[in-house]
N, C-alpha and C positions, 0 to 999 in steps of 0.2 A: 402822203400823210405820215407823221412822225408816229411811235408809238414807244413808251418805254419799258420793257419787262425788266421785274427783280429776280436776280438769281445770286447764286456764290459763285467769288472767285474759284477758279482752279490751280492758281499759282503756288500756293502751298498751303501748311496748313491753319494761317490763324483762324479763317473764314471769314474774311470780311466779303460785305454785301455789293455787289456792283449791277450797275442799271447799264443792261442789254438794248441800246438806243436800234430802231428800225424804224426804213422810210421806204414806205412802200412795201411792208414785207420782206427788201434786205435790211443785213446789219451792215451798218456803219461807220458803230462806235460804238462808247461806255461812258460812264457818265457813273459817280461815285451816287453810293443808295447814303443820301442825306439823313434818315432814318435807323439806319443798322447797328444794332448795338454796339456790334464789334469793335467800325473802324469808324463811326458818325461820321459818314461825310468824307472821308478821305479813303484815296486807292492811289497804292505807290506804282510804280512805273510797270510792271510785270502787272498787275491787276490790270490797269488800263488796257498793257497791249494782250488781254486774252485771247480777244476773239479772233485773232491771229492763225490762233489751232484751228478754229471754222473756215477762216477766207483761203487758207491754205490745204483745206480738207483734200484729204484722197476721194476719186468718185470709183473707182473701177480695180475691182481684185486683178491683182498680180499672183501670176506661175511664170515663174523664172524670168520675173521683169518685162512680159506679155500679158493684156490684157485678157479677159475671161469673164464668162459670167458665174454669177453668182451660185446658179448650180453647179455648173462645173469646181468651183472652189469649192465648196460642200464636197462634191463627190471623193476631189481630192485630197483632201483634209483627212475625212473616213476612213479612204484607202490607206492614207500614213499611216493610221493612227492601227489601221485593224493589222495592219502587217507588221507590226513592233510589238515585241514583247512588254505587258501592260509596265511592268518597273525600268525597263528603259524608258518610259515617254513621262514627262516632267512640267508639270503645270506653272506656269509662274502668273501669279496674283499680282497687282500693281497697289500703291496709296491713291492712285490716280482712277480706279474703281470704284464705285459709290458702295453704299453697305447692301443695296441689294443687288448687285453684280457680284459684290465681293463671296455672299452667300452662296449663289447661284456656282461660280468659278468653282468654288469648295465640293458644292455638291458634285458636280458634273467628273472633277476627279475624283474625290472618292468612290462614287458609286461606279468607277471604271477600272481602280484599285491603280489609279496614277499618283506620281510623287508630285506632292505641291508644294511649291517655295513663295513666303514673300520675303523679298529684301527690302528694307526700310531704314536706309541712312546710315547700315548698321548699327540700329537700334534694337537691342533686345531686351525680355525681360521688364516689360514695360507695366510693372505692378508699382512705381513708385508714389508717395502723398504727391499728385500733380498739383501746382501752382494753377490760381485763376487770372488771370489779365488782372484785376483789380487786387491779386495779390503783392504785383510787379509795383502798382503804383504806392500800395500803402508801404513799402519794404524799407528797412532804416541803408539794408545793405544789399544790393545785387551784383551777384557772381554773372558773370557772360563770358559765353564759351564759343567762340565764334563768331565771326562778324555779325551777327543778329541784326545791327542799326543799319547796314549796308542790304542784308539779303530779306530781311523783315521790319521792313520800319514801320508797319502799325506796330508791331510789337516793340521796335525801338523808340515809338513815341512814348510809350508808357515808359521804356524804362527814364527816357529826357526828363519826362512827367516830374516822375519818381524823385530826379536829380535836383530839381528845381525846389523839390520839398524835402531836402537835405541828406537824400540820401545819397549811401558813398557807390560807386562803382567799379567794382573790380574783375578785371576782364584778361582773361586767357585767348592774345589776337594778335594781329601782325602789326608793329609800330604805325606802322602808317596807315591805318584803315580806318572806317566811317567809326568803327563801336570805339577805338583808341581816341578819338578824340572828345568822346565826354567821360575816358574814364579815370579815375583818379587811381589809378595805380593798375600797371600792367603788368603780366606774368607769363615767362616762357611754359608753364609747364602745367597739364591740372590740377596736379597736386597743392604745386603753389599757390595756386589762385584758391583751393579750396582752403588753405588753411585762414583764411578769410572769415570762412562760413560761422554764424553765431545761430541764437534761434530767432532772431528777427529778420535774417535772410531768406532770401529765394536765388535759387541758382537756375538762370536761360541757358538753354546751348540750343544749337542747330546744327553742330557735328562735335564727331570723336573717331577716334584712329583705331580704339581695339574695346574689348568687351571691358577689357580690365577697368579702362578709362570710365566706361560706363558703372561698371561697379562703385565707383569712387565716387560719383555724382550720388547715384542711389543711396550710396553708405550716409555719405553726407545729414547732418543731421538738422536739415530744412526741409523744406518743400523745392522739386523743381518742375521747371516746364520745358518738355523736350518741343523745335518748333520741327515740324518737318518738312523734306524738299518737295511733298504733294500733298493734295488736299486732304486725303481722307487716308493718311496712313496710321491713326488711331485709331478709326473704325475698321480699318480693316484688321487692324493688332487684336481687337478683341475677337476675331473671325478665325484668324488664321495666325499661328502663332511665328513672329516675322526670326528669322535666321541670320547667322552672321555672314560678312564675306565670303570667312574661311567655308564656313560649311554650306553655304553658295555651290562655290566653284568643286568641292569635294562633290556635290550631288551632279552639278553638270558633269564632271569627268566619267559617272556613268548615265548620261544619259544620251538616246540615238535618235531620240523626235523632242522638240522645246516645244512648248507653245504657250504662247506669248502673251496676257491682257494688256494690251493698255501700258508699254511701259517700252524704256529706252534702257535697256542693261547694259546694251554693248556700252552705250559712255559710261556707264556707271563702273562695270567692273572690266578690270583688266585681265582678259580670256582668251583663251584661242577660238572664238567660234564657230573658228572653219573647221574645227575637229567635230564636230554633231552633223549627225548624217543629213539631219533635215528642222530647220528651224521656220516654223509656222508664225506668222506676228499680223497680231486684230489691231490696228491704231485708225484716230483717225487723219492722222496725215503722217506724212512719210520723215522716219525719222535714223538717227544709224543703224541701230536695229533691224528695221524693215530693209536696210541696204543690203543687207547680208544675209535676208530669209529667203528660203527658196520659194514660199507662200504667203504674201499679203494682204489680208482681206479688210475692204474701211468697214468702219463702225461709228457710231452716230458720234458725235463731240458733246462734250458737256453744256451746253445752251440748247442742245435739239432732244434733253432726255430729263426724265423727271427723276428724284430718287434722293441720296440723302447721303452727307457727308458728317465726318463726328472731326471738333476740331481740337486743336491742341489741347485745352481745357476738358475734353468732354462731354461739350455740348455738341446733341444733335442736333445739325438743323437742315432742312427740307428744304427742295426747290424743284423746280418745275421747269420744264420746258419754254424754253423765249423763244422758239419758232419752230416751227415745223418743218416736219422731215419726211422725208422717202425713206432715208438711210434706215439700214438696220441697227439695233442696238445688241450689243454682246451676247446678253438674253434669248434675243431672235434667233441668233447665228448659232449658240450651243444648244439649242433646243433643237437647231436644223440638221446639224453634227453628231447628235444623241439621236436622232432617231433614222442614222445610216448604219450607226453601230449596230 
């Protein structure tokens, strides 16, 4: 029997809606949610292949790349964690968290007086007038800061939208890239491309090099919309206040126990991470991160957990579980952790 649950993508943050296709109780596929405000009907090539993260799920906690069970990772975890002085051990928060994990994460370090980091694109500072998707289309002028049309095309659909209804496009990107080819004038530099900006613009990005660059967007006197590389690293921003590279890698240089939400740092940041004594990572499938932890425990995937993501714009929006699970979700696992301590 076919069956189709609606839930959010997990691929970044616009939140378009995707239909979790199941036969016979597996998944098999995705199928765009015809209905979703977001992306009505369309999901780009990352949305479709989500459930990818589920068919590739991890089933069984690793120590030192030997299976174990799940008490035993509990027990082990605790012992790290109780044999480290509490400001050596370093919480890292993921966008890849929903906002009640992201809360939970928060509590569970503070109330153990651990250092918690989110890193989010190196985006900080995220108090700016945010842009709405249908700000993107009404806009006389759009700045784009990053391949956007390449790495988020529902969001690049709006800006085509936009284009088609005479708006100009001016994009800080690489000559040859998907957002270079509808844009009417390109710019090595963000400054340049900002000086673009009027008050009928909106400025997209989905990356920046340093805080500075980010300041310049912000200064900017429009509205922007920052997109980001996971779903839910605007709800997580109002949570946890997100950090840059630099003071990243400043906080691991002292830290002797990591542990890990939900997140793939080692490709993210350029680190020694063989220099931390012991590096603990909850995912649920195995990713570079997990290569190099001495402890990996799975945890549920985004289809098998209910809870709530906030998306580029601000909106929150809810979803629910498209199948069911054994697996533990992050929740379970610090709850199991917190009460070894």
């Amino acid at each position: 029997m076919l069956e189709i649950k609606h839930t959010l993508c997990p691929s970044c943050s616009v939140g378009c809606g995707v239909n979790v296709v199941l036969h016979n109780g597996d998944v098999v596929g995705t199928y765009p949610y015809k209905r979703h405000q977001v992306n009505e009907g369309k999901n780009c090539l990352n949305g479709r292949n989500s459930i990818e993260i589920y068919k590739s799920k991890l089933e069984t906690p690793l120590i030192s790349n030997a299976s174990v069970n799940f008490d035993k990772v509990i027990d082990e975890i605790s012992g790290e964690l109780k044999s480290c002085d509490s400001d050596k051990i370093t919480v890292v928060c993921s966008g890849n968290n929903s906002v009640e994990e992201a809360e939970m994460i928060k509590d569970f370090a503070e109330s153990n007086n651990y250092n918690i980091a989110f890193y989010a694109d190196n985006f900080v500072n995220l108090n700016a007038d945010v842009a709405s998707y249908e700000d993107i289309e009404n806009a006389s002028n759009i700045i784009v800061i990053g391949d956007v049309l390449y790495d988020n095309p529902l969001i690049g659909r709006r800006i085509v939208h936009a284009k088609k209804n005479g708006a100009n496009i001016y994009s800080c990107v690489q000559d040859k890239s998907v957002t270079a080819n509808v844009s009417d004038e390109i710019f090595d530099s963000i400054e340049a491309t900002l000086d673009k900006v009027d008050d009928s613009s909106v400025i997209v990005f989905n990356t920046i090099e340093s805080g500075a660059d980010l300041e310049k967007i912000y200064g900017a006197d429009c509205k922007a919309l920052p997109v980001f590389s996971k779903c839910n690293s605007k709800g997580v921003s109002s949570i946890i206040d997100p950090i840059s590279k630099e003071d990243l890698i400043e906080l691991l240089d002292k830290t002797d126990v990591l542990l890990i939400f939900n997140d793939d740092i080692v490709s993210e940041i350029d680190y020694d991470f063989g220099s931390i004594s012991t590096l603990i990572t909850l995912v649920p499938c195995l990713n570079s991160t997990s290569e190099v932890s001495k402890i990996v425990v799975p945890i549920k995937s985004w289809i098998e957990n209910d809870g709530s993501f906030v998306n580029s714009m601000g909106e929150t929006q809810n979803f629910k579980a498209a199948i069911e699970s054994e697996s533990l979700s992050e929740v379970e696992i610090i709850e199991k952790i917190q009460n070894k301590l």
